[in-house]
C-alpha positions as CSV (number, residue, x, y, z in Angstrom):
1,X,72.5,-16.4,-18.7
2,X,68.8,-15.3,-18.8
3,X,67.2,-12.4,-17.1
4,X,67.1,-13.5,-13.5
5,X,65.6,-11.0,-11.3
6,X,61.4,-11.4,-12.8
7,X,60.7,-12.4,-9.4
8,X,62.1,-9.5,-7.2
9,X,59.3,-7.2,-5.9
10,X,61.1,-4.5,-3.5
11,X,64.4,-4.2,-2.8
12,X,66.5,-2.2,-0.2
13,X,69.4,-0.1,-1.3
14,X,73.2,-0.3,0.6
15,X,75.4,3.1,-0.1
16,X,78.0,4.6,1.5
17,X,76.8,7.7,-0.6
18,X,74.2,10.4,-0.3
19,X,72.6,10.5,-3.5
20,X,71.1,7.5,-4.9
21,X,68.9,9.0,-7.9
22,X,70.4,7.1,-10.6
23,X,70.7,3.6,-8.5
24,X,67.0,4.3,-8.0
25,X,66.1,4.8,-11.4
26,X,67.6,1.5,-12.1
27,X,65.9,-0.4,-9.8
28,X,62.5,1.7,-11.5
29,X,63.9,0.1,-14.7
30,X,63.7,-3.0,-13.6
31,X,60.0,-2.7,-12.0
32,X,61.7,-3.3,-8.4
33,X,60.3,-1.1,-5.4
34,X,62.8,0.5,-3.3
35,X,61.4,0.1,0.3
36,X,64.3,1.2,2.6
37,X,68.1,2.7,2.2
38,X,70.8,2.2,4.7
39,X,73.2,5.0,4.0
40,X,76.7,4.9,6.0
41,X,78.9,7.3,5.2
42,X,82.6,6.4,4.5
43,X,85.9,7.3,2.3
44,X,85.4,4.0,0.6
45,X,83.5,0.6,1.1
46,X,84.9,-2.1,3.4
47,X,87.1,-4.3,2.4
48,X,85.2,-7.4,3.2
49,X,81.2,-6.1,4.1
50,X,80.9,-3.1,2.0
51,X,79.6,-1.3,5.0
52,X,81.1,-1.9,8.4
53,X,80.9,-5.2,9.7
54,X,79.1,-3.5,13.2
55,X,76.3,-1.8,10.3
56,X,75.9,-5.2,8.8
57,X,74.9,-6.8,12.1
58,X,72.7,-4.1,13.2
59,X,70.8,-3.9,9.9
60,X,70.4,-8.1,9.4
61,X,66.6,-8.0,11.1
62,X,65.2,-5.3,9.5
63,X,66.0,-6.6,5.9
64,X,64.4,-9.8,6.7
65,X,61.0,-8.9,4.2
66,X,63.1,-7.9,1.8
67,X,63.3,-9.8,-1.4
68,X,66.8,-7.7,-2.6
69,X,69.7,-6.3,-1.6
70,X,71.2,-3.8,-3.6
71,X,74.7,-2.4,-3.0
72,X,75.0,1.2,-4.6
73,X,78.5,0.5,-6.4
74,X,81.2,-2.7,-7.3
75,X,81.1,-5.4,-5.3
76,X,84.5,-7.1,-5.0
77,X,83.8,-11.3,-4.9
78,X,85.0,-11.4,-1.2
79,X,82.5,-8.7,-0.6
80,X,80.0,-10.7,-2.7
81,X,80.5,-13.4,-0.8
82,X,80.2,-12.5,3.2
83,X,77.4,-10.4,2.3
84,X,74.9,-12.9,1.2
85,X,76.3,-15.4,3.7
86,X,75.7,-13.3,6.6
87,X,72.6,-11.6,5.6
88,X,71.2,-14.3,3.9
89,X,69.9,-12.2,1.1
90,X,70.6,-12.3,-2.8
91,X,72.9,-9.0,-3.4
92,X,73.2,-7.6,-6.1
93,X,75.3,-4.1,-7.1
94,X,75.0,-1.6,-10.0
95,X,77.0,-3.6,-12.5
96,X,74.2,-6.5,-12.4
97,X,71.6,-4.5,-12.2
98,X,72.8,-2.7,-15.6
99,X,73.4,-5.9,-17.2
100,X,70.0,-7.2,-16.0
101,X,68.4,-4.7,-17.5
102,X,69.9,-5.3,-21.1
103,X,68.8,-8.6,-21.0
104,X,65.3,-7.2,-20.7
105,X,66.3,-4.8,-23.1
106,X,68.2,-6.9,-26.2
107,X,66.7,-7.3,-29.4
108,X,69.1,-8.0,-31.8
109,X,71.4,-11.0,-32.0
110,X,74.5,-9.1,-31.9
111,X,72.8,-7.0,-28.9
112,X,72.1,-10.9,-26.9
113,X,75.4,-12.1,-28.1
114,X,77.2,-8.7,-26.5
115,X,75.1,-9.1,-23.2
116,X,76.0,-12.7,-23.1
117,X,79.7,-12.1,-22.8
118,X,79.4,-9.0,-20.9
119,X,77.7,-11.6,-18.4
120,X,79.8,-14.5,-17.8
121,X,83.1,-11.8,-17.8
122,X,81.2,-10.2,-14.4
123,X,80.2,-13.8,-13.3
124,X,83.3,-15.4,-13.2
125,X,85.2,-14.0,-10.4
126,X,82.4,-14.1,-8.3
127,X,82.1,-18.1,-9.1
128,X,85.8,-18.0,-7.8
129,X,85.3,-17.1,-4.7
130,X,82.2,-19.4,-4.2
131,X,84.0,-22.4,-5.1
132,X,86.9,-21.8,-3.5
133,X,85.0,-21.4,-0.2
134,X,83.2,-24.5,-1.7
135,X,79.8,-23.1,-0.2
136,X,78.1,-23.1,-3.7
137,X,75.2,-25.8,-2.7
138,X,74.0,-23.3,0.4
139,X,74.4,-20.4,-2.4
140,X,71.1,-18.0,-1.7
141,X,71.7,-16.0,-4.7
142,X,71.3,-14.9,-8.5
143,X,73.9,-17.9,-9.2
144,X,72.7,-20.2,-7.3
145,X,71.3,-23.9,-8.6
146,X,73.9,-26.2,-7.1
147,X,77.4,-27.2,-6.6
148,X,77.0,-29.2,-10.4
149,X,75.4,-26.3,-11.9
150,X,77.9,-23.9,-11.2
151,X,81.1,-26.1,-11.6
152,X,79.7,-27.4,-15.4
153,X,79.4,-23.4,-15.5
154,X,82.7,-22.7,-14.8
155,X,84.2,-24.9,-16.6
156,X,82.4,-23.8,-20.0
157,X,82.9,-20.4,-19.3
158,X,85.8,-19.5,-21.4
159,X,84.6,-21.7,-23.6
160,X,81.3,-19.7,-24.4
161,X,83.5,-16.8,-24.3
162,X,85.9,-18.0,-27.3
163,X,82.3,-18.5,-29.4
164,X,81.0,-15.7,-29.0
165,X,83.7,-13.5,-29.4
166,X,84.3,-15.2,-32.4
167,X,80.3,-14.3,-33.3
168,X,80.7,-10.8,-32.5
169,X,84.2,-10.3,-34.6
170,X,82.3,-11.8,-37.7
171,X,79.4,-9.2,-36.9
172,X,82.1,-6.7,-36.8
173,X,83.4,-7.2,-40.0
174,X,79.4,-7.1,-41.7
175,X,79.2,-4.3,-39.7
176,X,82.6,-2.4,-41.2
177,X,82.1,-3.4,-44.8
178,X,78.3,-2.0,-44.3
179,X,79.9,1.4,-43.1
180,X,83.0,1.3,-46.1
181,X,79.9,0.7,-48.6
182,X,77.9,3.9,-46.9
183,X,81.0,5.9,-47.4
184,X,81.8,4.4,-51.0
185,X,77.7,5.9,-51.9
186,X,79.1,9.3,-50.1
187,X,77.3,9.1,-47.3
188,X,78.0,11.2,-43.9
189,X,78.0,9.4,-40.9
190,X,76.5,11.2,-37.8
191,X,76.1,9.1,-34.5
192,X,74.0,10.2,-31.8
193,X,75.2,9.0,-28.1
194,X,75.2,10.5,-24.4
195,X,74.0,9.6,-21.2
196,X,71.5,7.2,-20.9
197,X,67.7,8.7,-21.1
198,X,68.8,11.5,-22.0
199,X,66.5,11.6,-25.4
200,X,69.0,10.3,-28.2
201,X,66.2,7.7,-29.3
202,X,64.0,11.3,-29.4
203,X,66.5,13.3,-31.4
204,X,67.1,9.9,-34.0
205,X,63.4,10.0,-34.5
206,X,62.7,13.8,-34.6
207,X,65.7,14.2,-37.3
208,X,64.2,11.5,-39.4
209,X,60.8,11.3,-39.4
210,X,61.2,7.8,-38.2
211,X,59.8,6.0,-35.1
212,X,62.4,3.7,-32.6
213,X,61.5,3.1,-29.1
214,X,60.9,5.9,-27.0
215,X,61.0,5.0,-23.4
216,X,61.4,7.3,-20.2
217,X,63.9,4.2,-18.6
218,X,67.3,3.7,-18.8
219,X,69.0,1.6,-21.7
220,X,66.0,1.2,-23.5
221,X,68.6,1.8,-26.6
222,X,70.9,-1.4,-26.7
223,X,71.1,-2.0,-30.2
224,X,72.4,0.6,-33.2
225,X,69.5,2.2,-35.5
226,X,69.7,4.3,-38.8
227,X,68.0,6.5,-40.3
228,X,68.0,9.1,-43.1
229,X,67.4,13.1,-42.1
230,X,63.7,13.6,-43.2
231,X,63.3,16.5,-45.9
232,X,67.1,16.5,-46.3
233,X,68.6,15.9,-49.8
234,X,72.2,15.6,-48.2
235,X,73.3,11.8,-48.1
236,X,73.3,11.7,-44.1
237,X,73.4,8.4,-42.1
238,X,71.8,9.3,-38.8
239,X,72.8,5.8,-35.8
240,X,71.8,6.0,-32.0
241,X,73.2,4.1,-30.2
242,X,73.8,2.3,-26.2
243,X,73.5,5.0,-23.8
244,X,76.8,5.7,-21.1
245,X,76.3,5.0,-17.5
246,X,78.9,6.2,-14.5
247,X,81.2,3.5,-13.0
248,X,80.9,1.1,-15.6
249,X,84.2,-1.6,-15.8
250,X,86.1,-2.0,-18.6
251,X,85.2,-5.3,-19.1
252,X,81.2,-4.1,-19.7
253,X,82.1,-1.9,-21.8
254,X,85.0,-4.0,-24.4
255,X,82.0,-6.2,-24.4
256,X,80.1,-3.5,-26.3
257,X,83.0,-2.3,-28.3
258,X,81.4,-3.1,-32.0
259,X,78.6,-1.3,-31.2
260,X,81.1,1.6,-29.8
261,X,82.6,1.6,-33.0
262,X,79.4,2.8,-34.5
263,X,80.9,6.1,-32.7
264,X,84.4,6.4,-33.1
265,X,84.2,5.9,-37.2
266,X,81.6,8.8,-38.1
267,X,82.3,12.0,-39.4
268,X,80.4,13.5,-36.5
269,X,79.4,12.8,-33.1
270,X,76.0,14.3,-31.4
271,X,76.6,14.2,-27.4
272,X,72.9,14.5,-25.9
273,X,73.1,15.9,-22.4
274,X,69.9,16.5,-20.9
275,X,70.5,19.9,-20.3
276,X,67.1,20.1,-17.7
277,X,68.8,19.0,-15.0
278,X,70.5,20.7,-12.5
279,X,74.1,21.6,-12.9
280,X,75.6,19.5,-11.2
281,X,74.1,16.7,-12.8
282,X,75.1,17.7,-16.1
283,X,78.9,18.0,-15.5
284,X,79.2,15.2,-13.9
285,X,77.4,13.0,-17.2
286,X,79.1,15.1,-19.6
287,X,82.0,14.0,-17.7
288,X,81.1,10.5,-17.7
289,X,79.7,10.6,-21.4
290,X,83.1,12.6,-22.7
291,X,85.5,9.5,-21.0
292,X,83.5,7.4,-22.7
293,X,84.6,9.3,-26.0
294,X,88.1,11.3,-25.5
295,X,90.5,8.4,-26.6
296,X,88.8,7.6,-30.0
297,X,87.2,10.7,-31.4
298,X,88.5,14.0,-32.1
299,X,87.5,16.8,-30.0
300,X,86.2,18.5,-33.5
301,X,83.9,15.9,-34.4
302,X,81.9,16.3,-31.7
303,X,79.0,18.8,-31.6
304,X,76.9,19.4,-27.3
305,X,73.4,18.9,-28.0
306,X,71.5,20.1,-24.8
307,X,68.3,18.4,-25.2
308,X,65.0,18.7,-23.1
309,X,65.0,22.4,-23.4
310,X,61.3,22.6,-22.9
311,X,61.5,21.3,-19.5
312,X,64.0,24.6,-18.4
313,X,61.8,27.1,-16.7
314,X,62.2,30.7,-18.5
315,X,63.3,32.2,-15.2
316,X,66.6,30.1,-15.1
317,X,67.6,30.4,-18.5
318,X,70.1,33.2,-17.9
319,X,71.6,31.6,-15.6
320,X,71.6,28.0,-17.9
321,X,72.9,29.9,-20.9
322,X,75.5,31.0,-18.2
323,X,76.7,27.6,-17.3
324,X,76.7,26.0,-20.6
325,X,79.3,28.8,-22.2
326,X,81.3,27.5,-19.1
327,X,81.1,24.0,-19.4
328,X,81.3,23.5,-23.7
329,X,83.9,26.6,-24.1
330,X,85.8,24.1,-26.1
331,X,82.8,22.8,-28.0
332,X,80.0,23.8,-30.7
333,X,76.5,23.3,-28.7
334,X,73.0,23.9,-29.6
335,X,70.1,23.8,-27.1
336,X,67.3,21.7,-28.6
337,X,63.7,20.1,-27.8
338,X,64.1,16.5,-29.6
339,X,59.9,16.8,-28.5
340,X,59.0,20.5,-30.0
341,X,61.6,20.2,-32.4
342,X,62.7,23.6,-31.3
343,X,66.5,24.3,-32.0
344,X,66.6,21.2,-35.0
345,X,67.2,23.4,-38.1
346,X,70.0,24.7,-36.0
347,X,71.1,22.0,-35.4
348,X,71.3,20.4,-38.8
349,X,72.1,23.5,-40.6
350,X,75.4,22.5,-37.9
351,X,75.8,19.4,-39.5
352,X,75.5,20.0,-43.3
353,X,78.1,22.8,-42.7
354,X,80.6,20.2,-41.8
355,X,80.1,17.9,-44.4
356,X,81.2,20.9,-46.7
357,X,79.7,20.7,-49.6
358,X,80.4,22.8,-52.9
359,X,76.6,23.9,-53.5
360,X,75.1,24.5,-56.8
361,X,78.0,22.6,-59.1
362,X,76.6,23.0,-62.6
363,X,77.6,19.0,-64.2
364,X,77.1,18.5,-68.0
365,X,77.5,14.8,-69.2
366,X,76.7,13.4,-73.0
367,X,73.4,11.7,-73.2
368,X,75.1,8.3,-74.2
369,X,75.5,5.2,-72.4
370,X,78.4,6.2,-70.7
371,X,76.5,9.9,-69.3
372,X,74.4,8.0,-68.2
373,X,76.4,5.4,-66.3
374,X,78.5,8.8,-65.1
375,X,75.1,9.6,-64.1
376,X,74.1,6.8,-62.1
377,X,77.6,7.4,-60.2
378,X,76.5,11.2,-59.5
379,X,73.9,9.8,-58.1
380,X,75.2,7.9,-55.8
381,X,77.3,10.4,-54.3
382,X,76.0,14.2,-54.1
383,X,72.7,15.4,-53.9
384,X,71.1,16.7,-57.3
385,X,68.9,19.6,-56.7
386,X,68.4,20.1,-60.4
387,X,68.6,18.0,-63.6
388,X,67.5,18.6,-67.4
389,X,67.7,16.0,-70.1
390,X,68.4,17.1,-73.6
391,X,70.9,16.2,-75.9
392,X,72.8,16.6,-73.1
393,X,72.5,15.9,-69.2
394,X,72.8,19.0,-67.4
395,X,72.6,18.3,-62.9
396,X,72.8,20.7,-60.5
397,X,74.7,19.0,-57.8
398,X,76.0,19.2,-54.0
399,X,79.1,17.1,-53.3
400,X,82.5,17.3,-51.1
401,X,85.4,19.0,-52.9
402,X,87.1,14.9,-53.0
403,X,84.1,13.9,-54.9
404,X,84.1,17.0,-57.4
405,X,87.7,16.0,-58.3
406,X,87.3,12.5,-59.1
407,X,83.7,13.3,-61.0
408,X,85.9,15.6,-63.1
409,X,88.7,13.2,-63.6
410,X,85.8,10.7,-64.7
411,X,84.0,13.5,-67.1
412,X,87.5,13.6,-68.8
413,X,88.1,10.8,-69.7
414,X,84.6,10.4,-71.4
């Protein structure tokens, strides 16, 4: 389904909770004005109104120039439902805002093709409940387009799932043999993931040298990109990826798993937390961010990268420092600018110690077809600081202690 909220000028924002910063910044996103929030504080939402039904009533006339409602959390389809029929309004919650905005967002096919599914997973149920109340013609909102329209639509539903699930298993597989041939040349696979906007699209191009889209809104990341560390010999695969977001259902996120698995295969895993904001903030996305990874990566290959430190006023940095030997006691951290590029050599000195190299391996091959051949494999695989061609090939190489082994295996049996 294409991106469906162009038209929306100003919205008003439903929330039975205080803080409403990130909802907000969703809405910015999305070039939608928030005009008005209606906050009513509760344990949990109603069953059937989200707020109270009494709230609902007394609110009805003063939403009536507003072009969207937006409910700060998961609507349920019953919830879906009595809402827009009783306020009359096109409702939307976090969920379809977030997948709104990766429409906007994709660029790749496998990127459309993830949103696509992601899409008619959260659409479904909520199709249930309008048919089954068989209201769909009076429909006033994002689904709306008549009884035929949304009946052909459900009944091609799992259909369009089966297709392109199928299209993003194939993409998988490209996608895994890609990786298998990376590691086959030695390379060391770093991802870079976290919150979203908190700079990973930054970091990817202050670490290579590179440009990718740089913007201040969320999920402006949807698809993978790599890159090579700039000025670094060491065979490094640098891949940002789709940015984390609280509250998000597993469905949403299965939908994204072959991007996900960009992640769980490397060798090592950047978590960028923008450590500017306050603490509170920061625990709770690290939180968020370290769900997303707990159950596929090792705690080891994950390295904190508290980014944004030139937006940390001197006179709290005590007091920061404090907090983060609190909060990463279990972790490796570095405090970083991805914009000044202060705390980067740190940062990869971090990650060429894990790849553990032997340095400085002195390699002498024959200068006959099969040195060089031997050669071209060297090549392939460590990083030659060093090479003089005379009767024989002389390298001075870097390469993992596995490599080493099977390069002298191979010089052996010259």
């Amino acid at each position: 389904m294409k991106s469906v909220l162009s038209w929306v000028r100003n919205c008003a924002i439903i929330t039975i909770r205080t803080n409403t910063e990130e909802t907000e910044e969703l809405c910015r996103t999305l070039d939608i004005k928030v005009v008005e929030k209606i906050i009513q504080k509760r344990r949990r939402p109603h069953p059937q109104t989200f707020l109270g039904p009494g709230k609902i009533e007394e609110i009805r006339e003063r939403l009536s120039d507003i072009d969207l409602i937006v409910i700060d959390g998961e609507l349920s389809p019953a919830q879906h439902f009595r809402l827009e029929t009783t306020l009359k309004k096109m409702c939307v919650d976090r969920i379809g805002l977030v997948l709104e905005i990766f429409d906007r967002h994709a660029g790749s096919a496998e990127a459309k093709a993830q949103i696509a599914l992601a899409r008619i997973r959260y659409e479904l149920p909520f199709l249930r409940e309008w048919i089954s109340k068989a209201l769909s013609d009076d429909r006033p909102g994002f689904m709306a387009g008549g009884e035929y329209v949304v009946d052909a639509y459900y009944e091609n539903a799992r259909r369009q799932m089966k297709k392109i699930e199928n299209e993003l298993e194939r993409i998988a597989k490209d996608r895994e043999l890609r990786r298998s041939r990376r590691k086959e040349k030695g390379f060391y696979l770093v991802s870079i993931c976290g919150y979203t906007n908190s700079g990973k699209s930054t970091l990817l191009n202050s670490l290579s040298g590179a440009q990718t889209i740089v913007d201040d809104r969320l999920f402006s990341t949807l698809s993978t990109a790599t890159r090579k560390i700039a000025d670094v010999k060491a065979k490094i695969l640098l891949t940002d990826t789709v940015g984390f977001i609280r509250d998000l259902p597993p469905d949403l996120i299965d939908a994204f798993d072959a991007t996900m698995e960009e992640i769980y295969v490397s060798d090592c895993v950047l978590l960028v937390i923008d450590a500017s904001e306050p603490d509170d903030i920061i625990r709770e996305k690290f939180k968020t961010s370290f769900d997303f990874l707990v159950s596929r990566v090792p705690k080891e290959n994950i390295v904190i990268v508290l980014n944004k430190a030139d937006k940390i006023p001197h006179s709290i940095l005590s007091a920061k420092k404090a907090f983060f030997d609190e909060l990463f006691s279990c972790f490796k951290y570095y405090v970083i600018s991805a914009l000044t590029k202060e705390g980067l050599k740190e940062l990869i000195d971090e990650i060429l110690r894990r790849m553990n190299l032997i340095k400085d391996e002195i390699i002498r091959l024959p200068n006959t077809e099969k040195g060089r051949e031997l050669y071209r494999w060297i090549s392939e695989r460590a990083v030659i600081t060093d090479a003089s061609w005379q009767k024989e090939i002389v390298l001075k190489v870097q390469l993992s202690q596995e490599d080493l082994e099977i390069l002298r295996q191979k010089i052996a049996s010259l």
